[in-house]
C-alpha positions as CSV (number, residue, x, y, z in Angstrom):
1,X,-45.5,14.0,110.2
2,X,-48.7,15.0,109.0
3,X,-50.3,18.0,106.5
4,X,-51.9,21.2,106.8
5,X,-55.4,21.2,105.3
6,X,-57.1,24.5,105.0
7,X,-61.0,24.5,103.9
8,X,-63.3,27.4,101.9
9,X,-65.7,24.8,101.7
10,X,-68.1,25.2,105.1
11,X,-67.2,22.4,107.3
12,X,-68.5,24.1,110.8
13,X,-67.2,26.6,112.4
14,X,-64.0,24.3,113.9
15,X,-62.8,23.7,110.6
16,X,-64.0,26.2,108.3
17,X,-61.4,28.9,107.3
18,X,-58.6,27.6,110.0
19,X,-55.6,25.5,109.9
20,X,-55.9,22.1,110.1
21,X,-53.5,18.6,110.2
22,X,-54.1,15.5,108.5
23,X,-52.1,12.8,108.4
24,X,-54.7,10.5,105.9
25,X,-53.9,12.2,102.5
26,X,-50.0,11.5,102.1
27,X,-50.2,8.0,99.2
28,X,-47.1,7.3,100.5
29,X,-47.6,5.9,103.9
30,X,-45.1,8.8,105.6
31,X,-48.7,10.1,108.0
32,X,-47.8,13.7,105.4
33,X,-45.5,15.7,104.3
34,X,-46.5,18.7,106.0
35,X,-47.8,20.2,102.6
36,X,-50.5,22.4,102.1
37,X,-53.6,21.4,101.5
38,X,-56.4,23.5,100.1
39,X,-60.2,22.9,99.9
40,X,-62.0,25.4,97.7
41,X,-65.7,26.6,98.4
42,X,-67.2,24.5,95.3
43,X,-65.6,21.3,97.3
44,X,-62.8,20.3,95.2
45,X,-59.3,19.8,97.1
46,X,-55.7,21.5,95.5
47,X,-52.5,21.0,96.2
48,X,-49.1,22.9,95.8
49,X,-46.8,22.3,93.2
50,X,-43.3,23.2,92.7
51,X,-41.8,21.6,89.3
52,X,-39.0,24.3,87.9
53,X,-39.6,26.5,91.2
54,X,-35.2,25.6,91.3
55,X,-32.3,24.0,89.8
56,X,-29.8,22.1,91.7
57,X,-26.4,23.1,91.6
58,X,-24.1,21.0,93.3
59,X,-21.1,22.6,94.7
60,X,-17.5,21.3,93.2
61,X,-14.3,21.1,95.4
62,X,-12.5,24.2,93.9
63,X,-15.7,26.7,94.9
64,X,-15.0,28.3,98.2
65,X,-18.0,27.4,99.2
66,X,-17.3,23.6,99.5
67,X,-17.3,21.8,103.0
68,X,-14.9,18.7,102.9
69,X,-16.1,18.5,106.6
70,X,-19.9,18.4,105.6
71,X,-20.0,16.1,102.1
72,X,-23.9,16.3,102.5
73,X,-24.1,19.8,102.2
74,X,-22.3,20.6,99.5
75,X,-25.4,21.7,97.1
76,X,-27.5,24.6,96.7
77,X,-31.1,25.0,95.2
78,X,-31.1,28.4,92.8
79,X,-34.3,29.3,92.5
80,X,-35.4,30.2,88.6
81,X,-38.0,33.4,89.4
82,X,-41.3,31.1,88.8
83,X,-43.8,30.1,90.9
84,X,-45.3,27.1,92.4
85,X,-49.3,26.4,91.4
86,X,-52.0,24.6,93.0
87,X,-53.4,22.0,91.0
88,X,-56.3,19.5,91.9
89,X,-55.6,16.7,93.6
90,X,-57.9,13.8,92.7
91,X,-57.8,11.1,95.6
92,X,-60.7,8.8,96.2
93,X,-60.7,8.4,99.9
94,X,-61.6,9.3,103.0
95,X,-59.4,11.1,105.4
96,X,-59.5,12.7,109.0
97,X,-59.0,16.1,109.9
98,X,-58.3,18.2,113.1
99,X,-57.8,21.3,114.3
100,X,-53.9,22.6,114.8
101,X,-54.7,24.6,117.6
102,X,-57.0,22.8,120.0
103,X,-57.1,24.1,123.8
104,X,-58.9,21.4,125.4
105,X,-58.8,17.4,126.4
106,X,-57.6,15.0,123.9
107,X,-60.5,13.6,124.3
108,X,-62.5,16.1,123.1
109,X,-60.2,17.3,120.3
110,X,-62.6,17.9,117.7
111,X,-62.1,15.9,114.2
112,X,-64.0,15.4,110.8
113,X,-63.5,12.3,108.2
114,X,-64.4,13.5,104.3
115,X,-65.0,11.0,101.6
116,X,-63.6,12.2,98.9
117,X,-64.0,10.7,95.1
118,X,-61.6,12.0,92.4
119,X,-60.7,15.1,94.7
120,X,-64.5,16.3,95.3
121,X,-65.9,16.2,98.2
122,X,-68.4,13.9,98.5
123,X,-69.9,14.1,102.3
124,X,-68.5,14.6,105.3
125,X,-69.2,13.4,109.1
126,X,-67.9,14.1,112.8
127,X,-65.8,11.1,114.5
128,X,-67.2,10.9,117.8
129,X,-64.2,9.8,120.3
């Protein structure tokens, strides 16, 4: 898996205002999440959040609705009318990114690692393959 990163922040023109992949941010060790990633023009990186977006309603055997067939699926997110937010996300590391769309050799795939240190950017350099 891996996550989208999208940059404000003036990176070059490969990375700058594009869609990007990383798979260096997720803390979890899953290689992302395929969240969305945000980094704003002042440097700091954001990150989507969806607490009391939904409720879970799981579905009970006398609902029409219920699959004896498919146990799994018998649940249903509502969704409660608010919004997600983006809040800041403050790692302290350094991670790669690289273009989603690249038409050329691997080789020659184009990629950037940022140091970041409580979610600001701190400097950033090209990884030379």
């Amino acid at each position: 898996m891996f996550d989208y990163f999208r940059s404000s922040y003036d990176l070059g023109e490969q990375f700058t205002n594009t869609v990007c992949q990383t798979k260096d941010i997720d803390e979890y060790g899953l290689g992302g999440t395929m969240t969305d990633y945000w980094l704003d023009p002042a440097g700091r990186l954001w990150c989507p959040h969806h607490r009391d977006t939904h409720t879970f309603e799981q579905i009970a055997e006398d609902d029409e609705r219920y699959s004896e067939k498919h146990l799994f699926l018998n649940f249903e997110w509502i969704p409660t009318g608010k919004h997600g937010v983006y809040k800041p996300h403050e790692i302290t590391k350094y991670i790669e990114i690289y273009p989603a769309e690249w038409k050329g050799k691997w080789e020659d795939w184009p990629t950037l690692r940022l140091h970041f240190r409580h979610g600001i950017l701190q400097d950033f350099t090209q990884v030379k393959r």
